[in-house]
C-alpha positions as CSV (number, residue, x, y, z in Angstrom):
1,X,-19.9,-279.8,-39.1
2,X,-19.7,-278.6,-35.4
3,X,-19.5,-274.8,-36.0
4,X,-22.9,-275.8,-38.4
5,X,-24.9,-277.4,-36.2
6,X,-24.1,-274.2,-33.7
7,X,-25.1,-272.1,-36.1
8,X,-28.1,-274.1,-36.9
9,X,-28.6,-273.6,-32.9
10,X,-28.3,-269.5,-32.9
11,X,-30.6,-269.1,-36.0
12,X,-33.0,-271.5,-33.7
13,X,-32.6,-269.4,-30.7
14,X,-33.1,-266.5,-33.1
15,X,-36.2,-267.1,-34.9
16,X,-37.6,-268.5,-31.4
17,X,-36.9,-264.6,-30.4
18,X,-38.7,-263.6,-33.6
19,X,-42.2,-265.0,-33.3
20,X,-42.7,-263.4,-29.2
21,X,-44.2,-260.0,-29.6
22,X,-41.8,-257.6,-27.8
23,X,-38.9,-260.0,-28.2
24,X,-36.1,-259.0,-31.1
25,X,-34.1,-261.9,-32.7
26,X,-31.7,-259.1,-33.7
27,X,-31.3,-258.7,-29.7
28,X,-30.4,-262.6,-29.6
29,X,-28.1,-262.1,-32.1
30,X,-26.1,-259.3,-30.3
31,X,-25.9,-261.4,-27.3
32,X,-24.6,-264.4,-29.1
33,X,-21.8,-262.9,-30.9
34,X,-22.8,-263.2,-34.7
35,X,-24.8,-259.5,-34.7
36,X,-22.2,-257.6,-36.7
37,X,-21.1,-260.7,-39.0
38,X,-25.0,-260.8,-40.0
39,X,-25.5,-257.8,-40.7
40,X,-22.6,-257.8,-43.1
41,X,-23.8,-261.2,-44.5
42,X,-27.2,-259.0,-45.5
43,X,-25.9,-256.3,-46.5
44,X,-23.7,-258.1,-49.2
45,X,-26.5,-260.0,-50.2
46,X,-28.5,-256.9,-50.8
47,X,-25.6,-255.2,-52.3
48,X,-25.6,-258.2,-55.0
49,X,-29.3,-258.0,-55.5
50,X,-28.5,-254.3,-56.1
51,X,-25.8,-255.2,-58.9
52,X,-28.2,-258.0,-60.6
53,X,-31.0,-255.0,-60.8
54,X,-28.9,-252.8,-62.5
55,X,-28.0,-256.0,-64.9
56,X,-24.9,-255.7,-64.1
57,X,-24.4,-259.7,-63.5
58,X,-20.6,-259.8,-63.0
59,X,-20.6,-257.6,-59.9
60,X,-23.2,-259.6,-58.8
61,X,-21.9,-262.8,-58.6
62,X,-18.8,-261.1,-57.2
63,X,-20.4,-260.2,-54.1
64,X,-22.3,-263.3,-53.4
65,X,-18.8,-264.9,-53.6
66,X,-17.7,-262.5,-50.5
67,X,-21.1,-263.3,-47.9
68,X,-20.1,-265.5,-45.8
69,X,-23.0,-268.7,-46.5
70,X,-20.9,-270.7,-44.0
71,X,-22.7,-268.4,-41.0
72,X,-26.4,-267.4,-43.4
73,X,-27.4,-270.5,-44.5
74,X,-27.3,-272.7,-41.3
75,X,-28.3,-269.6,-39.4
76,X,-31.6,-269.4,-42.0
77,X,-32.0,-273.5,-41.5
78,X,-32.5,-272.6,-37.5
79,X,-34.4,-269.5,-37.9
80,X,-37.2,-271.9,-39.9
81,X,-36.9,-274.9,-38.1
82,X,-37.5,-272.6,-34.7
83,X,-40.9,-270.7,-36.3
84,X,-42.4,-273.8,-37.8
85,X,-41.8,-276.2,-34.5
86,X,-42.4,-272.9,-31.7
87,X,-45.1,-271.1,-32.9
88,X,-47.7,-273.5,-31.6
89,X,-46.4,-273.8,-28.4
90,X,-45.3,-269.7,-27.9
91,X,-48.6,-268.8,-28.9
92,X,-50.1,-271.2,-25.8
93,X,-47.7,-270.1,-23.3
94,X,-48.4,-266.0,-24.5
95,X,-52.1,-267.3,-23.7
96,X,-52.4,-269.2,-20.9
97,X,-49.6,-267.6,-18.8
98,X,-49.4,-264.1,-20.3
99,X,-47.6,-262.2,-17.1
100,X,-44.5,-264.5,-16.4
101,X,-44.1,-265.2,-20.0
102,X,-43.6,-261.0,-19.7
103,X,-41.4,-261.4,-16.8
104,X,-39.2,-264.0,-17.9
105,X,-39.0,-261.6,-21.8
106,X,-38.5,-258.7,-20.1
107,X,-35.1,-259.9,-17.9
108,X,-34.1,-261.2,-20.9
109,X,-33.8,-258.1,-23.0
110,X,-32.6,-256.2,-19.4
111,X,-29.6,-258.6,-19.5
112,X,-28.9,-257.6,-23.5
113,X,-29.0,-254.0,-22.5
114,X,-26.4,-254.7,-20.2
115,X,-24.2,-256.7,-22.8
116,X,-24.9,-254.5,-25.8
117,X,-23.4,-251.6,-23.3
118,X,-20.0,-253.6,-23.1
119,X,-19.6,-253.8,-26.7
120,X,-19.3,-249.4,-26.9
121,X,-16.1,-248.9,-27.4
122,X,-15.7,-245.3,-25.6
123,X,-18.5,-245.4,-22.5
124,X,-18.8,-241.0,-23.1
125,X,-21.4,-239.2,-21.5
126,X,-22.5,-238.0,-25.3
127,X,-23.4,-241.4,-25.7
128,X,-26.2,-241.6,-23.2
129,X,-28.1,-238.3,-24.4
130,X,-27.9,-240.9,-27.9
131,X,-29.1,-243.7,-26.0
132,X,-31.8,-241.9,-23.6
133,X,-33.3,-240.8,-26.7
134,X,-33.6,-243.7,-28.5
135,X,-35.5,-245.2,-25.0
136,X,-37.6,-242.6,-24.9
137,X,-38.6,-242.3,-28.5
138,X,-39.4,-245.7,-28.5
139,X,-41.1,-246.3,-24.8
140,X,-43.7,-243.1,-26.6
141,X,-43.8,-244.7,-29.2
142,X,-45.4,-247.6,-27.9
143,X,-47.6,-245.9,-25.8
144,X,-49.6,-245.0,-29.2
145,X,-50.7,-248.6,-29.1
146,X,-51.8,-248.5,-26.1
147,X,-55.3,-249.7,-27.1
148,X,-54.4,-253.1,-28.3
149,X,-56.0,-255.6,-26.6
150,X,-55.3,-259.5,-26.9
151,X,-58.1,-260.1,-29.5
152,X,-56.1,-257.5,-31.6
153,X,-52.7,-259.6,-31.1
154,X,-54.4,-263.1,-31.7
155,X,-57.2,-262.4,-34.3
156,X,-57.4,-264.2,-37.2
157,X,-57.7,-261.4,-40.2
158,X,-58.2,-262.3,-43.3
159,X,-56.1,-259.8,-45.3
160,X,-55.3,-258.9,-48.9
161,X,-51.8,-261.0,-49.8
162,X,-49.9,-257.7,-50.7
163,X,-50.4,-256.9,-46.8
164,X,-47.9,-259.9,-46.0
165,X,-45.3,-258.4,-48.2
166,X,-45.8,-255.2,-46.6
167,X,-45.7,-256.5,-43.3
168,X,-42.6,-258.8,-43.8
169,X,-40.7,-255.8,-45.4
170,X,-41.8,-253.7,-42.0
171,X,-41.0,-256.7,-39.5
172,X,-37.8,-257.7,-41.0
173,X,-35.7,-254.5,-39.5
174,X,-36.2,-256.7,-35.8
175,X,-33.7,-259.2,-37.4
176,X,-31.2,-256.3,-37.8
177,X,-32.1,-254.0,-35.0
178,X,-32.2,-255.3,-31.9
179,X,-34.8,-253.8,-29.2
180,X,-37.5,-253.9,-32.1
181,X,-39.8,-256.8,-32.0
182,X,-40.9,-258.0,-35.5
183,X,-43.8,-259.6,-33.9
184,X,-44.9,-256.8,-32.2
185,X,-44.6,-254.6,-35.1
186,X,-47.4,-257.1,-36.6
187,X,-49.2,-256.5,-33.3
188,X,-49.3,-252.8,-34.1
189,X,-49.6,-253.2,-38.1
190,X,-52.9,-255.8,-37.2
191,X,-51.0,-258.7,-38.4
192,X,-49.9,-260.7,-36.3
193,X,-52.5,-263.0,-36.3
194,X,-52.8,-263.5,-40.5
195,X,-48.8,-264.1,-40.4
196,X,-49.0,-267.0,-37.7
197,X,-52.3,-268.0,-39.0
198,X,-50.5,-268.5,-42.3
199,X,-47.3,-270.3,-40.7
200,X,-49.4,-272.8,-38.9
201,X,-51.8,-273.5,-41.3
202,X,-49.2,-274.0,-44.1
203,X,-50.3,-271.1,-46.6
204,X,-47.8,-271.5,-49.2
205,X,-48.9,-268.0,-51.0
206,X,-49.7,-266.1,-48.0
207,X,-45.8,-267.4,-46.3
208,X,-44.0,-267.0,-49.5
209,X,-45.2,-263.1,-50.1
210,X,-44.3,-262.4,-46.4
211,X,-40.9,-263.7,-47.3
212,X,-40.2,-261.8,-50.5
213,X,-41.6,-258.9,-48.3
214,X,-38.7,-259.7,-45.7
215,X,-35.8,-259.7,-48.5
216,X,-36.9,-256.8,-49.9
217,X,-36.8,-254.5,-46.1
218,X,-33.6,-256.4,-45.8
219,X,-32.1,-255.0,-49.0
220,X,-32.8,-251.9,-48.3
221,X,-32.2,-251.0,-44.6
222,X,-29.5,-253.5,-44.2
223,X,-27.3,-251.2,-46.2
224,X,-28.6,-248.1,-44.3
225,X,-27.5,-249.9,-41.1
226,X,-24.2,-251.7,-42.1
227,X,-22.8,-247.9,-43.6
228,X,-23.9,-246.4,-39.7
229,X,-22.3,-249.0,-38.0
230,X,-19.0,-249.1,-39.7
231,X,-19.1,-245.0,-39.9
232,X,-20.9,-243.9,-36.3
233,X,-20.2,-247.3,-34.7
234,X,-20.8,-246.1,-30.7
235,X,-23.3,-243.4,-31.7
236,X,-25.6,-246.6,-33.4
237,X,-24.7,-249.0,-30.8
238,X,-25.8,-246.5,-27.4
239,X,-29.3,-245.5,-29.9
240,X,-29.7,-249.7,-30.2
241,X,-29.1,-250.2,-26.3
242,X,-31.9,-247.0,-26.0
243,X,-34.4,-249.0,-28.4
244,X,-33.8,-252.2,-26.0
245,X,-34.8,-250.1,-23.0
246,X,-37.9,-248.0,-24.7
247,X,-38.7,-251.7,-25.7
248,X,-39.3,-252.8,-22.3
249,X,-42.8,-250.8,-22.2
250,X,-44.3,-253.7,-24.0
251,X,-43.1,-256.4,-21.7
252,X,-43.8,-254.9,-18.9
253,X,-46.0,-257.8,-17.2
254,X,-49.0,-256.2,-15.8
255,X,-52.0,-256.1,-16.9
256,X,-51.7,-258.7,-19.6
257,X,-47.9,-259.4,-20.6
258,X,-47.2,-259.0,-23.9
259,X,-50.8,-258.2,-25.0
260,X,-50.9,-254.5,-24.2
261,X,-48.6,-251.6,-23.5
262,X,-50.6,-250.6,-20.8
263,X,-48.5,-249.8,-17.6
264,X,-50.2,-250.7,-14.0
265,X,-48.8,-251.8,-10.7
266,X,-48.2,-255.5,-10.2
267,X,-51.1,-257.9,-8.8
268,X,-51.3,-261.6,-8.3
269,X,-48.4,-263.9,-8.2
270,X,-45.2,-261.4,-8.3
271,X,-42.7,-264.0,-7.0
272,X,-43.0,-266.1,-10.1
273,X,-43.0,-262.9,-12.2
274,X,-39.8,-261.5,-10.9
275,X,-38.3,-265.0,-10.5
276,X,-38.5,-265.4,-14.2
277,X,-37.5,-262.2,-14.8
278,X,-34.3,-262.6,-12.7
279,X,-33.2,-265.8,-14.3
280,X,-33.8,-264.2,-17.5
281,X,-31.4,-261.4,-16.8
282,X,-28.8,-263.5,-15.5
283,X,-29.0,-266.6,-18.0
284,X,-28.1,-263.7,-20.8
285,X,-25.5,-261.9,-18.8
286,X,-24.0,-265.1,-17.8
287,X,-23.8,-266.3,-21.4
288,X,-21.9,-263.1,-22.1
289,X,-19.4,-263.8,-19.0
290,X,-19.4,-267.5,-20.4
291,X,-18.1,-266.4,-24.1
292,X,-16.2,-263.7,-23.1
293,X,-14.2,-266.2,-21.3
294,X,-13.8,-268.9,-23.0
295,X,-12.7,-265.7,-25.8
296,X,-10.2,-264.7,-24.0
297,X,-9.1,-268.3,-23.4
298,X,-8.7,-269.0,-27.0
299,X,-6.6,-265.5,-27.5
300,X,-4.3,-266.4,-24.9
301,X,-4.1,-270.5,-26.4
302,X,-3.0,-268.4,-29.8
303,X,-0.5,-266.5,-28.5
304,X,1.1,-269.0,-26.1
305,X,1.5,-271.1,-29.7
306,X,3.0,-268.0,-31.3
307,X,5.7,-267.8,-28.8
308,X,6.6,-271.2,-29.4
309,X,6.5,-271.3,-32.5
């Protein structure tokens, strides 16, 4: 019941990541520990839905048996609970204090950078051409959209309802791919407005097409992603670390947070700014010095029974 109700917590830190333009709840998952077990959750469910389409209904129900539910489902309870109780209250902070809100995002994914780096497991030099390119792939990228204003992010469109699907299949990859913002990919796809419109408004049709839109991205690049991970597992992890720095462009705080990938110098209030910013960065690096820890704490506990046993 304990490890639940954590899990519960995680999906709730998660999907509070998920509905902040320029925020990645894949990126919260990295830092608490549960990225690689999720992604091989997905990818099993996917590789079942793949058996079941192909009718083949005994391979199917063979690989639901082997997902691991115990970590999914709670993790799925928390992501929910976090979107339907947040998003009210996100979308008011993102309007009313736009700039710290920036600062305090943008320390945060800093300090996953940093942890996401720890995880390599050969720091080579090859690995930073990988990861350089990623950044700057990405931080162009972004530049693209460097037109959208904050009427673009917070508009409420009144789209056609295969556009949800689309867009959930699009934003989905953030849960699985940390440094890429689902929310800001529904900035840039001019969605972003329609899908929280939808949430907060309780549009059963317009929600439940975005979700069918979000299994079916997850069946197919989950697979993509769990087959580079467990084949190029450094090469994938310094290109991830790369996305999480070319991700930064959009958080950068000035001139309007999260509402523009714009780059000017800072104005106003910078204490707060880079106050939040700092405590950011250190609340996620001190969270990964925290479970490393009490890790290693644990692995030294089993072996001390080992010996006397």
């Amino acid at each position: 019941m304990r490890a639940a109700a954590l899990t519960v917590l995680r999906g709730f830190c998660m999907g509070a990541a998920d509905i902040v333009p320029g925020v990645s709840g894949g990126t919260v998952a990295l830092v608490l520990g549960i990225y690689h077990r999720l992604v091989a959750a997905i990818q099993g469910g996917s590789s079942a839905l793949g058996h079941f389409l192909k009718l083949d209904v005994a391979g199917g129900l063979r690989r639901l048996r082997e997902v691991e539910w115990a970590l999914l489902l709670p993790l799925l309870a928390g992501i929910l609970l976090a979107v339907l109780s947040l998003s009210h209250l996100l979308e008011d902070l993102l309007h009313d204090h736009p700039v710290p809100m920036a600062g305090l995002f943008l320390g945060l994914v800093a300090g996953s950078a940093v942890v996401a780096w720890r995880l390599l497991e050969v720091r080579h030099p090859s690995r930073l051409v990988w990861l350089a390119g990623a950044a700057v792939l990405l931080f162009v990228a972004l530049g693209i959209s460097e037109g959208t204003s904050e009427d673009t992010v917070t508009q409420a469109a009144d789209p056609a309802l295969w556009a949800f699907f689309a867009a959930g299949a699009v934003a989905i990859c953030a849960m699985i791919l940390p440094g890429v913002s689902g929310s800001f990919l529904l900035v840039v796809l001019g969605m972003y407005g329609a899908v929280l419109g939808a949430v907060n408004d309780r549009d059963l049709l317009a929600v439940a097409l975005f979700a069918l839109g979000c299994l079916a991205g997850l069946a197919v690049f989950s697979q993509a992603l769990h087959w580079a991970l467990n084949r190029h597992y450094d090469v994938v992890m310094a290109m991830l670390i790369g996305l999480m720095i070319g991700s930064t462009r959009v958080l950068w705080p000035w001139p309007a947070g999260v509402d523009s990938t714009a780059l000017e110098a800072p104005d106003g209030d910078v204490a707060v700014t880079v106050g939040l910013a700092l405590l950011g960065f250190v609340v996620v690096v001190g969270v990964d010095a925290l479970s490393r820890r009490v890790e290693h704490r644990t692995l030294d506990d089993e072996a001390e029974e080992l010996r006397r046993s």
